[in-house]
BAVEXTI-341163 format. One record per residue (C-alpha): x, y, z. Coordinates in pm, whole numbers, padded with zeros to 5 digits, always signed. Each point is the difference from the previous one (the first is absolute). Example, Ala and Ser with C-alpha at 12.3 -4.5 7.8 and 13.67 -1.06 7.14 Angstrom:
! BAVEXTI-341163
+01230-00450+00780 +00137+00344-00066 
END
This chain:
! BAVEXTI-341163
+13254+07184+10175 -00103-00291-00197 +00178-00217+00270 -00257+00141+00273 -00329-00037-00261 +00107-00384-00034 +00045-00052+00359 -00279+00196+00099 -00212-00196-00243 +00079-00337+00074 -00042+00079+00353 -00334+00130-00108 -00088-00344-00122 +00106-00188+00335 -00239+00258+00182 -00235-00071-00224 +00004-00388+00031 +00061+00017+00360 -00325+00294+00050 -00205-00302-00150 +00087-00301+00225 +00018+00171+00281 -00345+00090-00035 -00122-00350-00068 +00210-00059+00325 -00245+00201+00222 -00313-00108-00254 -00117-00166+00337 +00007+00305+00246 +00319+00067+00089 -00002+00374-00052 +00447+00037+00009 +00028-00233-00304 -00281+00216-00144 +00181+00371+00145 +00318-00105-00169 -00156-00106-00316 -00148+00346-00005 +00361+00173+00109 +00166-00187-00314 -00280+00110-00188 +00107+00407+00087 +00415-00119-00040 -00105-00172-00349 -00167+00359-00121 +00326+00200+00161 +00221-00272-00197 -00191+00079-00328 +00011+00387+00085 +00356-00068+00012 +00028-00172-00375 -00184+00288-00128 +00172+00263+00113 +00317-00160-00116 -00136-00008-00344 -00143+00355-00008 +00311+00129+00129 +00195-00227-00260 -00271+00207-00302 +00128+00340+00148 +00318-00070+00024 +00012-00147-00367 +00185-00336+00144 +00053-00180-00319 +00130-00246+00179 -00356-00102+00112 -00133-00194-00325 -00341+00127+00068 +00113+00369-00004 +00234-00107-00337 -00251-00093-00174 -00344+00256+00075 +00202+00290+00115 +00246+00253-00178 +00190+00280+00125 -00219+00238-00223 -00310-00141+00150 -00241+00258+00216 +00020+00001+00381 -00347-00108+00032 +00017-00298-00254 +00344-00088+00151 -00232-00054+00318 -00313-00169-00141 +00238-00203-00220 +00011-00323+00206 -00327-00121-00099 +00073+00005-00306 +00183-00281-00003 -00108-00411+00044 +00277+00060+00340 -00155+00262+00115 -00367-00082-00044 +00077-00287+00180 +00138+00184+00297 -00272+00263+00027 -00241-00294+00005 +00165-00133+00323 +00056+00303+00148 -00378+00116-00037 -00049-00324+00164 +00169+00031+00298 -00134+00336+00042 -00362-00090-00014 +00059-00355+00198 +00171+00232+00279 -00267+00246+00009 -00289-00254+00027 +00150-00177+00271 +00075+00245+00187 -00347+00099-00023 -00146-00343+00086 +00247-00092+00212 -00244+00020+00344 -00294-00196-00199 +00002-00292-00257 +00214-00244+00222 -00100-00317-00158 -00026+00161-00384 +00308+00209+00014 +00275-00262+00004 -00098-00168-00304 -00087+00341-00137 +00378+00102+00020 +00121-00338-00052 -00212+00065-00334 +00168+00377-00054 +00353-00184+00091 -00023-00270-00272 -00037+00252-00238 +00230+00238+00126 +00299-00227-00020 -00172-00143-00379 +00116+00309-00142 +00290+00065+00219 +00130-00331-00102 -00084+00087-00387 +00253+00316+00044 +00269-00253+00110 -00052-00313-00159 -00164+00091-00348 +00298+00124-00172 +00160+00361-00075 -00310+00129-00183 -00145-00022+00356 +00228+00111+00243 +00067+00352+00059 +00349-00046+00130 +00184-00155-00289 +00314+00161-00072 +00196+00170-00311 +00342-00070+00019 +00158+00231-00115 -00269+00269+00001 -00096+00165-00365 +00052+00358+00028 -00330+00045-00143 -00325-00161+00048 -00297-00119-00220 -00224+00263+00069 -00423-00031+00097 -00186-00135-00300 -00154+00329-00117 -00336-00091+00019 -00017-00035+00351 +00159+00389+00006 -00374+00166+00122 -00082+00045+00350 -00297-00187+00029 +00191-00297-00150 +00250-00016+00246 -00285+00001+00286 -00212-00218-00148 +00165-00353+00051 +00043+00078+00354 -00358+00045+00041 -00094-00334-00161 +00227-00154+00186 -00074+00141+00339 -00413-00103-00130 +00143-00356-00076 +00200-00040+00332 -00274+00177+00248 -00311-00275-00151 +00306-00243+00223 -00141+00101+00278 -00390-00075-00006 +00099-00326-00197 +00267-00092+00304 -00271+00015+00271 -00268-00143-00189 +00216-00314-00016 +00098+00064+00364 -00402-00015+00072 -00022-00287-00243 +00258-00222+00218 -00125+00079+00342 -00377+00005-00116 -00078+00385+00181 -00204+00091-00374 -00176+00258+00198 +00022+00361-00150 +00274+00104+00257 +00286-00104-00236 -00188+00207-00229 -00027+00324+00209 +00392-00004+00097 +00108-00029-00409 -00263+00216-00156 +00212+00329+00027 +00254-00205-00194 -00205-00142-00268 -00106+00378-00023 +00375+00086-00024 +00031-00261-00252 -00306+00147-00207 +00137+00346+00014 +00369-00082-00077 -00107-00190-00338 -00261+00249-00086 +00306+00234-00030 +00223-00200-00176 -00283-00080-00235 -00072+00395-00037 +00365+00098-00058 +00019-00277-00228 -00284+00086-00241 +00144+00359+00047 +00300-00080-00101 -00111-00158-00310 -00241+00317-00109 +00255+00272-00005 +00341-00219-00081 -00014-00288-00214 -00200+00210-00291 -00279-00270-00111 -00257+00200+00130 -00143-00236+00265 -00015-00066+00392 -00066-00382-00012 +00071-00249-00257 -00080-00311+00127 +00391-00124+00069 +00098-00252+00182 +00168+00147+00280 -00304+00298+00001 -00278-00315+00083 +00272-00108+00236 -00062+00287+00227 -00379+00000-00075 -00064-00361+00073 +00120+00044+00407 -00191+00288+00009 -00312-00067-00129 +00000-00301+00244 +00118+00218+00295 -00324+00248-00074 -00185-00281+00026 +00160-00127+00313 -00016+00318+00164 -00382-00018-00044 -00086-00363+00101 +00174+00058+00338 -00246+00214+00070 -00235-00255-00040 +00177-00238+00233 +00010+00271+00270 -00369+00119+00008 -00135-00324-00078 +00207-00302+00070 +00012-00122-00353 +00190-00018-00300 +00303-00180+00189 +00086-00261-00224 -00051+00295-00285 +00282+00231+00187 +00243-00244+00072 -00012-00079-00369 +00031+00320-00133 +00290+00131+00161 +00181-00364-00076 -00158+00066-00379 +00181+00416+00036 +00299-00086+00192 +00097-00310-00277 -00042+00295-00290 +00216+00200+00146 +00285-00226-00012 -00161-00088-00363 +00063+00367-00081 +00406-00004+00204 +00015-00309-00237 -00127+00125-00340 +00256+00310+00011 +00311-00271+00043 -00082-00283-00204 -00028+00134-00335 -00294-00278-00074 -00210+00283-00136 +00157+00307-00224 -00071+00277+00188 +00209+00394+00002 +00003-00020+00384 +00108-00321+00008 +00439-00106+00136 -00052-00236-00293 +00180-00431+00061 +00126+00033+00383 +00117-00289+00228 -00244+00106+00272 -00341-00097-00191 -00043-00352+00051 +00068+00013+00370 -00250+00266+00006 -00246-00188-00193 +00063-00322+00246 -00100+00270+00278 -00296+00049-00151 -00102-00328-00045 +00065-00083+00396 -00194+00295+00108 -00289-00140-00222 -00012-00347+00053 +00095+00004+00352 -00266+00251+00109 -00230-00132-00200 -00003-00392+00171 +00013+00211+00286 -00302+00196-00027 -00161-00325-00116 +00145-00175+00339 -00242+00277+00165 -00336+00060-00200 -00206-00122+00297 +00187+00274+00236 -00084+00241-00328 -00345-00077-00077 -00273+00284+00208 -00339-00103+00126 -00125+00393-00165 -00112+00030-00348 -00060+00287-00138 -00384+00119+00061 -00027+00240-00300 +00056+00068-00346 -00054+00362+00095 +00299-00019+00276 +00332+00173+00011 +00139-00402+00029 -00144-00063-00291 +00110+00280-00216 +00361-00035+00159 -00038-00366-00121 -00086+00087-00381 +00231+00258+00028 +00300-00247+00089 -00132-00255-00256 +00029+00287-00251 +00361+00054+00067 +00102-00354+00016 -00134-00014-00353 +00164+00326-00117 +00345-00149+00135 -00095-00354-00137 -00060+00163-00361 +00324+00188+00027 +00205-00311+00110 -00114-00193-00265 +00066+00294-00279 +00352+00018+00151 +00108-00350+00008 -00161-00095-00330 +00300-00033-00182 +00115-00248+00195 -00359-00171+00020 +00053-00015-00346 +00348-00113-00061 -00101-00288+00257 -00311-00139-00188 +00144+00118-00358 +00360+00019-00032 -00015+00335-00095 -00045+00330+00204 -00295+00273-00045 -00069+00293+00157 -00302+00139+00104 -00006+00397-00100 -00187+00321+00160 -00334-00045-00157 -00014-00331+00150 +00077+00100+00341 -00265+00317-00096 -00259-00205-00114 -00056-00231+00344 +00158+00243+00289 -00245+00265-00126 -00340-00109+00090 +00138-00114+00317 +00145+00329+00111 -00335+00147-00100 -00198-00229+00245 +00287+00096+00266 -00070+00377-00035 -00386-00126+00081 +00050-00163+00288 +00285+00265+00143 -00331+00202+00058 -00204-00263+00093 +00191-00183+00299 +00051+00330+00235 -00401+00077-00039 -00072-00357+00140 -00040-00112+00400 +00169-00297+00076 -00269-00278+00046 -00327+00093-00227 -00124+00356-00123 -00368+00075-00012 -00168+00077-00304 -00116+00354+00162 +00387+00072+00020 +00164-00144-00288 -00304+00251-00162 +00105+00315+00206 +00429-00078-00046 -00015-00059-00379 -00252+00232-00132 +00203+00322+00002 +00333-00207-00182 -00221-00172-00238 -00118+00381-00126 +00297+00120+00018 +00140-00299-00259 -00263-00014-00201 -00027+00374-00059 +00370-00061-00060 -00020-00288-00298 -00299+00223-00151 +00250+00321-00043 +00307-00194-00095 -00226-00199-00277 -00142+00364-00148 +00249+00204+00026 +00336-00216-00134 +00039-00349-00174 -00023-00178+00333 -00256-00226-00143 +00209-00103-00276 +00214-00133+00277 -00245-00187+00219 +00247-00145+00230 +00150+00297+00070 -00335+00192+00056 -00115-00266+00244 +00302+00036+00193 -00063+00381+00055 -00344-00076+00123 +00122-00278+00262 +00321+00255+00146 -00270+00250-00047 -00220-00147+00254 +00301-00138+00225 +00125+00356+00027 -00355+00112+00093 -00044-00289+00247 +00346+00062+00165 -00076+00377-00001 -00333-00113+00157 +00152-00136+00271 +00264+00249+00116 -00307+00223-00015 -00199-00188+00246 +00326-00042+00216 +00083+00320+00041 -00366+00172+00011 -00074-00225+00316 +00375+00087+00174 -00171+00347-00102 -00276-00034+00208 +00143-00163+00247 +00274+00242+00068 -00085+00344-00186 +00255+00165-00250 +00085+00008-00355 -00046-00300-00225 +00340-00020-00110 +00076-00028+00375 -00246-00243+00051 +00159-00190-00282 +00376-00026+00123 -00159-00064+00332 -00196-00320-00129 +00260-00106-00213 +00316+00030+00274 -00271-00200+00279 -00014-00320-00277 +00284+00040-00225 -00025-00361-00115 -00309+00017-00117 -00003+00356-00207 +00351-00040-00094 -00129-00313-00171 -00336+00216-00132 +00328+00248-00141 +00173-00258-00174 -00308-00122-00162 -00064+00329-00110 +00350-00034-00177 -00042-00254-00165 -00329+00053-00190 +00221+00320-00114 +00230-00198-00116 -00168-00243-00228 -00226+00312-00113 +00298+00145-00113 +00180-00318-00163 -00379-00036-00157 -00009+00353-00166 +00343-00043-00100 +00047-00316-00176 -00348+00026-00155 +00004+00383-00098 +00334+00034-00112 +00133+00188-00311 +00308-00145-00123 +00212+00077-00347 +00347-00037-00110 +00131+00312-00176 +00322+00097-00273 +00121+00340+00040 +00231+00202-00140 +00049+00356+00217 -00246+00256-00120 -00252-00275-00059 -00320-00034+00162 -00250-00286+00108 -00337+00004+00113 -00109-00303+00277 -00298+00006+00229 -00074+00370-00051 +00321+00097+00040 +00232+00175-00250 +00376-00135+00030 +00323+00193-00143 +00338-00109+00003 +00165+00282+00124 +00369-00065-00033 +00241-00325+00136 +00214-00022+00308 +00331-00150+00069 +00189-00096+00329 +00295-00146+00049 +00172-00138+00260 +00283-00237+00093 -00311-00301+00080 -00255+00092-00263 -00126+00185-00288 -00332+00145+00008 -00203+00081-00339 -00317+00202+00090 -00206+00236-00148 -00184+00336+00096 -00417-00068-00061 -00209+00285-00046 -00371-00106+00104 -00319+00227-00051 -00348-00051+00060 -00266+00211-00242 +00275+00197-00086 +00112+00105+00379 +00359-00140+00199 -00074-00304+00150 +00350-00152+00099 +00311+00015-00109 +00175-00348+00023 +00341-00201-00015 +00010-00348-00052 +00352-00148-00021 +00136-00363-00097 +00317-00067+00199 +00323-00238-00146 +00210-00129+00231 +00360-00174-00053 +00002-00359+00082 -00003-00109+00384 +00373+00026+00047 +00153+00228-00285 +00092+00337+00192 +00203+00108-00291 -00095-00302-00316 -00034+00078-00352 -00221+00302-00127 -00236-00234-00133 -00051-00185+00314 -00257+00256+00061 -00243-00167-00211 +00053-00345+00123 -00095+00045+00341 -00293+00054+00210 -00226+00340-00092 -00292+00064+00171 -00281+00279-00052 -00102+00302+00218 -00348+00143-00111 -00118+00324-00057 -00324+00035+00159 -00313+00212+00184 -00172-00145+00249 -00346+00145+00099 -00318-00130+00183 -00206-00075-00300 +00296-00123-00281 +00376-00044+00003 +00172+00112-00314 +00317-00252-00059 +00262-00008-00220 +00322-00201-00092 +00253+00058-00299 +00169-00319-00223 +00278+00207-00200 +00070-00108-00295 +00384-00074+00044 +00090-00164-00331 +00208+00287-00113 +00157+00057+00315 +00118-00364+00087 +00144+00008-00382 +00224+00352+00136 +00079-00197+00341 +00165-00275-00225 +00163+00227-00208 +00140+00221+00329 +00054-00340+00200 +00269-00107-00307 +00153+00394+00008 +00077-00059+00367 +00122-00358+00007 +00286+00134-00325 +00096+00279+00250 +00041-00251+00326 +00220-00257-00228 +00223+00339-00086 +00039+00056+00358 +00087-00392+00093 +00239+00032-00311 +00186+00324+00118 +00042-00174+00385 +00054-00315-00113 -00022-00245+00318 +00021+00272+00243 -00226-00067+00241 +00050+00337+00195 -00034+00217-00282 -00321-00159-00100 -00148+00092+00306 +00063+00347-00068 -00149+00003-00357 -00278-00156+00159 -00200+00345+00082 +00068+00127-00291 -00107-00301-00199 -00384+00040+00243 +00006+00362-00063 +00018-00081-00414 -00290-00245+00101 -00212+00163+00123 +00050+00306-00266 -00072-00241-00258 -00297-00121+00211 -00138+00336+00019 +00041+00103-00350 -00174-00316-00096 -00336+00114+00218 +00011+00319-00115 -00059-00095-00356 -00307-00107+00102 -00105+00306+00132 +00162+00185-00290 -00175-00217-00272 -00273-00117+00198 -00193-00352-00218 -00365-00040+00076 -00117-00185+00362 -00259-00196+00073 -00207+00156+00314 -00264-00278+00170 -00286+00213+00139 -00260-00052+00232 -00281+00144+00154 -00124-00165+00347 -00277+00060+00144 -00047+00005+00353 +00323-00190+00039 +00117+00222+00289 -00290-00105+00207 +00161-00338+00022 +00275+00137+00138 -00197+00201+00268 -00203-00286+00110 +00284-00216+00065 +00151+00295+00184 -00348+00027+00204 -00004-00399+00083 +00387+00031+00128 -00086+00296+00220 -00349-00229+00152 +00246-00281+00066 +00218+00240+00192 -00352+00092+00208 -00072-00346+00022 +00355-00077+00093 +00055+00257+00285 -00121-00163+00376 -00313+00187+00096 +00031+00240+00285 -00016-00189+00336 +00004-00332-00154 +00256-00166+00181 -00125+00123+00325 -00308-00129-00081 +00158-00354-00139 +00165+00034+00354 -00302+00079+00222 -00178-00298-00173 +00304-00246+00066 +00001+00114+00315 -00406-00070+00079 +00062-00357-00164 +00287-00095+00227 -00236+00136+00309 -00270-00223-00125 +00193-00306+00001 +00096+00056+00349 -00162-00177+00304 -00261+00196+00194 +00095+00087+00311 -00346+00027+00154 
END
């Protein structure tokens, strides 16, 4: 097996090579240099196919001959983490990185490949490059990198997955960021296609937008499951804390929104060329910034591989994408520049153009707090970070002025709006917010937060101006065609997807920041020592310590506890947070201690509800219980030297004492967590009361499912993309008469 992933991947990196020159080869019309380059393309994504499937199948089969398997796999390890397992690994990244490519190159030729004759060979010459860049990373960077380096001989027993990555969402999210990272390739790879040949209309556009919208979606997932991930498991209490690796993932996407609304510019109006071209450069060079920051270890980071061999050559990428398309784009301004301008203030233009400007300076505030240190260390010798309530203090205001113009922007015609109708769209939301910001200021202590209060009032009106205009949608589909409203509604929507899928997602997304809003400003958050029997009051709520848990298992130990919460004296949940120790990656059957010395990880207790989320996580207090470990740990090790004594050198006869000598083990293991149970010492609970925060969570879910909408081809679009190639093609025909 590992035979076939090594051939099959160094063939993959011949296709890859020869996919790109033969498409320079037919750059100048000659459409079977340009067929075969497309044909490699589709054998270079069967090659990859290949290499995965050999690796998956290597997981399930617990091949510990496979170094990549050794080392993140175990024979103890669940089915489904067994599968997901690959990624977790610097190989395996790697691999699902290339093999997302070829998927996405192959689909988007295949679906271009009647149109775009003078863009699409540089285009997948482009998508080739850096298809065979990271193929050529898995065979050339060293064993961290490849996926087929060999054990010889095998270990019986592998490392195991690093327990924190053991949650679902974990184990999906990196393939989502990844899939977002690779998918911006293919917007970026025929905007420098358009760049070379000089066709800067907005038809490269119209044949990529679908995948920037992939792009958008994928990474809004990752980025979802990711902030998930780090509310219910790692046990601080938080979604987003500013990491590294976190603004990583932000940074593409925050330029991709804005991308995704500046083409629109460019295909109403003509303009914003030079703008576009730029942007998806500016998104597709973060990506690899993000691929990079995970595997260089430049910047500390829990998500980060940590020191690899594969960083600088990835950082060397990113400087050719940037400097190249960058003297390139220069080498073009006066096919970029557009003899429009934009004719209002009050225009949908205009607000898209504010609107991008705001995001550029969101992502240029985060990329400065994240690379800071090394800002630093260059001008000072010495590195300094750059904490939450930095990052708070300047990303704030600017999401607030983004919730704003959310609303704004759909309420706009493209062009100029009169005064009549700006007065006619806006009076109903402007109500609506203000009647809004006058409640939430008299009946909580919104005011004392004024930040927070003004960014209710802007998603406020947004919510009323979106509302507004589904509303007007469906009410004249209504009366055009009879029925319900709802009916009128899906009707309306399904006709123009694009547009109120994107009215959906913005709908989403002022959800969203309401609820990070509520609960990062509103919060109620205490650290509590109990002992069982004992109670705590926090936020209104009365806390008990019911009793403590134990489980035990051959991986882990879990110390938990059983929380009693009441509300004015009635049940209100009952809850059980537990913190999880793990042996050390590697030690199946080490020393009872060994426990302690490994990873541990936290699984809340907690109630979710529309208006708050009660949360909990448990620190035990394990003093007395690592002291009994040591104590055990020496019993067993004076019974194991007995048994070596009796045999003697008998190799044989060791064997055989050997499950006895795990069954005393794990007895003495056992007794060891049960004394904490049996004596239990006081814990230390953290505790907090969020308001709202599950709104965030529903928003995002609301902005995936209008990408979706916007995603899905409207109804008799490609007939009518036909019908309209068709009447061109007629038109540029002689007459006969």
């Amino acid at each position: 097996m590992i035979e076939l992933g090594r051939a099959a991947l160094a063939l993959a990196l011949l296709t890859a090579l020869y996919a790109g020159a033969a498409a320079l080869a037919g750059r100048n019309g000659d459409r079977r240099w340009v067929d075969s380059s497309r044909r490699a393309v589709y054998a270079l994504c069967a090659l990859l196919t290949v290499c995965v499937l050999v690796v998956e199948l290597a997981f399930l089969r617990d091949d510990f001959s496979f170094r990549l398997v050794a080392d993140h796999s175990s024979t103890t390890t669940p089915t489904f983490y067994k599968l997901t397992a690959m990624w977790s690994s610097q190989a395996g990244s790697l691999l699902l990185w290339a093999w997302v490519l070829s998927i996405a190159s192959s689909a988007v030729l295949f679906a271009t490949r009647n149109r775009h004759r003078e863009i699409a060979p540089y285009a997948t010459a482009v998508l080739m490059g850096i298809g065979a860049f990271f193929v050529g990373l898995m065979l050339f960077a060293g064993s961290d990198a490849f996926p087929f380096a060999a054990l010889s001989p095998a270990p019986a027993e592998g490392v195991g997955l690093n327990p924190l990555l053991r949650h679902p969402s974990m184990m999906i999210h990196p393939p989502m960021l990844y899939s977002g990272y690779v998918f911006f390739t293919i917007p970026f790879a025929f905007a420098i296609g358009a760049l070379v040949t000089r066709r800067l209309d907005a038809s490269w556009i119209r044949s990529t937008r679908r995948f920037a919208l992939i792009a958008w979606t994928f990474l809004s997932i990752g980025v979802l499951l990711g902030a998930r991930w780090s509310y219910t498991e790692l046990g601080w209490g938080g979604y987003w804390a500013w990491d590294p690796v976190e603004n990583a993932s932000l940074m593409p996407w925050l330029l991709g929104t804005a991308f995704l609304h500046s083409i629109m510019v460019q295909e109403k109006r003509g303009m914003l060329k030079a703008w576009n071209v730029s942007l998806i450069v500016a998104t597709f060079s973060l990506a690899l910034l993000g691929t990079f920051l995970v595997r260089s270890g430049v910047l500390q980071s829990i998500h980060a591989f940590g020191d690899s061999t594969v960083g600088a050559p990835i950082l060397a990428l990113i400087a050719v994408v940037v400097f190249g398309s960058t003297l390139l784009i220069i080498s073009r301004l006066d096919d970029l520049r557009s003899t429009k301008r934009i004719d209002s203030l009050a225009s949908r233009e205009a607000v898209f153009l504010v609107n991008n400007l705001l995001l550029v300076a969101l992502c240029a505030v985060i990329f400065w707090g994240t690379f800071f240190p090394l800002i630093a260390e260059l001008f000072t010798g010495e590195r300094a970070s750059l904490a939450a309530p930095w990052f708070d203090r300047y990303t704030t205001p600017i999401a607030i002025l983004l919730v704003l113009f959310t609303g704004i922007g759909p309420l706009l015609a493209w062009r100029r709006l009169s005064w009549a109708s700006a007065r006619h769209i806006f009076l109903v939301p402007a109500a609506i917010a203000l009647t809004v910001g006058v409640l939430a200021f008299a009946l909580s202590d919104a005011g004392e937060r004024p930040l927070a209060l003004l960014l209710f009032v802007f998603a406020s009106f947004s919510l009323a101006a979106l509302g507004g205009e589904f509303w007007r949608g469906a009410s004249a589909r209504r009366a055009l065609s009879g029925g319900s409203l709802p009916a009128a509604l899906v009707a309306v929507a399904s006709r123009n997807r694009r547009r109120y899928g994107g009215y959906i997602v913005h709908v989403g997304i002022a959800l969203v920041l309401v609820g990070i809003a509520a609960s990062s400003s509103f919060q109620t958050n205490r650290d509590i020592s109990l002992r069982p029997g004992q109670s705590a009051q926090v936020g209104g709520y009365d806390v008990t310590y019911e009793r403590p848990t134990v489980d035990v298992s051959n991986e882990r130990i879990a110390f938990g506890a059983v929380l009693d919460v009441r509300r004015d004296g009635r049940n209100f949940a009952v809850l059980g947070p537990t913190r999880n120790y793990f042996r050390p990656s590697g030690q199946a059957d080490g020393p009872i201690r060994s426990f302690f010395n490994g990873e541990a990880t936290s699984e809340v207790g907690m109630k979710a509800g529309l208006s708050k989320d009660f949360w909990t996580a448990i620190q035990p207090n394990l003093t007395r219980v690592n002291r009994e470990a040591t104590i055990a740990q020496r019993s067993f090790r004076r019974v194991a030297e007995r048994v070596a004594d009796r045999v003697g050198g008998d190799t044989a006869a060791m064997r055989r004492a050997a499950p006895g000598l795990l069954a005393l083990q794990a007895s003495f293991i056992r007794q060891v967590a049960q004394s904490y149970a049996e004596d239990p010492p006081p814990a230390t609970f953290r505790v907090i009361v969020n308001p709202m925060v599950t709104w965030m969570w529903i928003g995002a879910l609301i902005a995936l499912a209008g990408a979706l909408i916007a995603i899905w081809p409207t109804p008799g679009a490609g007939r009518r993309a036909l019908a309209a190639a068709y009447k061109a093609r007629l038109g540029q025909q002689p007459s006969r008469a």
